[in-house]
C-alpha positions as CSV (number, residue, x, y, z in Angstrom):
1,X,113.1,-35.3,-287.8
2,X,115.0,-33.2,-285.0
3,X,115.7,-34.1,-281.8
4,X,114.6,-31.8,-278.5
5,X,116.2,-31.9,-275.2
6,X,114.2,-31.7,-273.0
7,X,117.1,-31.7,-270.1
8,X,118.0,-28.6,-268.4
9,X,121.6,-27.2,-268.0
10,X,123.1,-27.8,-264.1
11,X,122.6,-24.9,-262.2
12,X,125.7,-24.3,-260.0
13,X,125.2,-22.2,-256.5
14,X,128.1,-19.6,-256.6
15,X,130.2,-21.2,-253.8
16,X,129.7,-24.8,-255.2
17,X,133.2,-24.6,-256.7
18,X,134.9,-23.3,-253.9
19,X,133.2,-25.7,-251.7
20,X,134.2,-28.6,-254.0
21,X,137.8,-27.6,-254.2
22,X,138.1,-27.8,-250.6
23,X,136.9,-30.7,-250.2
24,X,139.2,-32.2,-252.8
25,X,142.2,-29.6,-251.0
26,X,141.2,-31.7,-247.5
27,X,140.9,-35.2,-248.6
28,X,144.4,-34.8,-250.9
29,X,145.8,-33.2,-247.2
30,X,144.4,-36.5,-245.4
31,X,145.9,-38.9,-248.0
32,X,149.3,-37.1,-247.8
33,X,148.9,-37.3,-244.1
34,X,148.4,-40.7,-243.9
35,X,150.5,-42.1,-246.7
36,X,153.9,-40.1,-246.2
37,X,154.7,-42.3,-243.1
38,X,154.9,-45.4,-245.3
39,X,156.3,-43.9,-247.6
40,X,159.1,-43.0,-245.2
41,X,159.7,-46.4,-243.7
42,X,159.5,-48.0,-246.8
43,X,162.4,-45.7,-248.0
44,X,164.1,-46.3,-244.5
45,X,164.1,-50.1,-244.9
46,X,165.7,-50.0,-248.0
47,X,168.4,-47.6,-247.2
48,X,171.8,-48.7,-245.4
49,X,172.4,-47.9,-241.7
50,X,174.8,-45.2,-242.3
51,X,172.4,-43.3,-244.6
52,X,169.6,-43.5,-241.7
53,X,171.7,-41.9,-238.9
54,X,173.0,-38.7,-241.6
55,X,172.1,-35.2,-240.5
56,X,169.9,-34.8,-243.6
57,X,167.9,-37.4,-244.7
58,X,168.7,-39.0,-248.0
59,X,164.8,-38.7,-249.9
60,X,166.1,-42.1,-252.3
61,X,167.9,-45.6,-251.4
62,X,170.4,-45.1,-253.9
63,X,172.1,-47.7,-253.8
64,X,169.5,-49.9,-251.8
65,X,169.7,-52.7,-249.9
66,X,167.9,-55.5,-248.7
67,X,170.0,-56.2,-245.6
68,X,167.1,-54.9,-243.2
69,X,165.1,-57.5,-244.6
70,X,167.4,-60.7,-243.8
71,X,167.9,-59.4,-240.8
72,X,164.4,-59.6,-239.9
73,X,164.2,-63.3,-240.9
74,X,167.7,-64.6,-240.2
75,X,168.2,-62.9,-237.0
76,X,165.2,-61.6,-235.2
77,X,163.0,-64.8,-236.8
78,X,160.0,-62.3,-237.7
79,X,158.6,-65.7,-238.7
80,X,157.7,-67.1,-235.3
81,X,156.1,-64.4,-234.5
82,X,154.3,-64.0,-237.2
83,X,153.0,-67.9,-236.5
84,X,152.2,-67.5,-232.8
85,X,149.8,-64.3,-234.3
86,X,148.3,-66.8,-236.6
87,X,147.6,-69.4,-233.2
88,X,146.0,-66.5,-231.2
89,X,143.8,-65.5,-234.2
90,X,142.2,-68.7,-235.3
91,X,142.4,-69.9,-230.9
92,X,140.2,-66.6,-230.2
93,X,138.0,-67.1,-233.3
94,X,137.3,-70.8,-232.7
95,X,136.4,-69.4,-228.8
96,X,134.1,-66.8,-230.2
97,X,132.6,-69.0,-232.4
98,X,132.1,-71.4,-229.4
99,X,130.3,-68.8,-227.5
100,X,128.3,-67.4,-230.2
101,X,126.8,-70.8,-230.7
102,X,125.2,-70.1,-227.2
103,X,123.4,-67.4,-228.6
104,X,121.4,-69.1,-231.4
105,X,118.1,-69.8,-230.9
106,X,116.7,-73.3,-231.6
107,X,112.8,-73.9,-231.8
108,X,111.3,-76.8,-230.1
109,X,108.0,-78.8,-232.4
110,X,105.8,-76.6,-231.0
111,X,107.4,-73.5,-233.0
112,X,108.3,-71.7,-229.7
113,X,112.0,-70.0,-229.2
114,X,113.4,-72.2,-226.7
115,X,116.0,-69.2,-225.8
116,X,113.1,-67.0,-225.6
117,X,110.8,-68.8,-222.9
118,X,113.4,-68.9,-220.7
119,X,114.3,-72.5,-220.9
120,X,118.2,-71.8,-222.0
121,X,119.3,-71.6,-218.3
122,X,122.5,-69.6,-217.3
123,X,124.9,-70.7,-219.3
124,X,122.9,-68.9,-222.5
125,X,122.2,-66.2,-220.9
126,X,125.9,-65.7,-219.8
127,X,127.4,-67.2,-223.0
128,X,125.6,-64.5,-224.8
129,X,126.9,-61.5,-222.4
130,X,130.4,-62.8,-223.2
131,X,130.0,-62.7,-227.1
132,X,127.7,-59.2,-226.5
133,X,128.7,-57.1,-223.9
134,X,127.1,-53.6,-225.0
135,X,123.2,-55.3,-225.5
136,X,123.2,-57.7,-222.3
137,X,120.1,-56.6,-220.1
138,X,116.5,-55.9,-220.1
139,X,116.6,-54.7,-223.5
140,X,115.7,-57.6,-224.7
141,X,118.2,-58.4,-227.4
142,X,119.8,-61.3,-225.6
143,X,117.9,-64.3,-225.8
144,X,117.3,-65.0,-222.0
145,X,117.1,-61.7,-220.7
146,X,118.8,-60.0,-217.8
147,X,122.1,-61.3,-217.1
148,X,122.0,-60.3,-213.2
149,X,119.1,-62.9,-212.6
């Protein structure tokens, strides 16, 4: 018993290849373009201070050195800043969260959006303009409407 194909060979338009290439050609250009700086301070941080300041850069830490890195602990005490970021992050979030609570809408026994029939008061209506700011108005997608009322 033989087996048919029934699939067809791909049919490639004649600048399909060309097109494909350059595609490839720009996102290999964009990966360069965004890697190479990385690369470079990576290879800065582990170079000593006389290498940094030659006229022609040295392309490998040979020898390397990790001195940059105590610095930034011992000296400059990267780790407080580092833990002040970590207060302003979780501070802003909890706030956010806060306000977003505003925003939810509860339904009274009667199955009606409490938000919706206007019995949220100010406070929702601003609460939500402070978690939304680009769909606060008569659109409609703040519970409570208009925010100038």
């Amino acid at each position: 018993m033989s087996v048919v194909s029934t699939t067809r060979p791909a049919v490639t338009h004649p600048g399909h290849r060309a097109r494909q290439l350059g595609l490839w050609l720009a996102v290999a250009l964009i990966v360069v373009w965004s890697v190479f700086p990385f690369l470079w301070q990576s290879n800065a941080s582990l170079q000593p201070d006389r290498n940094l300041v030659r006229s022609a850069p040295k392309w490998l830490p040979l020898p390397g050195t990790l001195e940059h890195y105590r610095n930034v602990f011992t000296v400059k005490h990267f780790q407080d800043y580092i833990f002040n970021s970590i207060i302003v992050a979780v501070s802003s979030t909890l706030v956010a969260l806060v306000l977003a609570a505003v925003c939810i809408q509860p339904s009274n026994s009667d199955g009606v959006d409490v938000l919706r029939s206007g019995d949220a008061g100010r406070f929702g209506r601003v609460g939500c303009g402070l978690t939304a700011p680009g769909v606060v108005g008569s659109s409609g997608a703040c519970p409570g409407g208009d925010v100038s009322r």
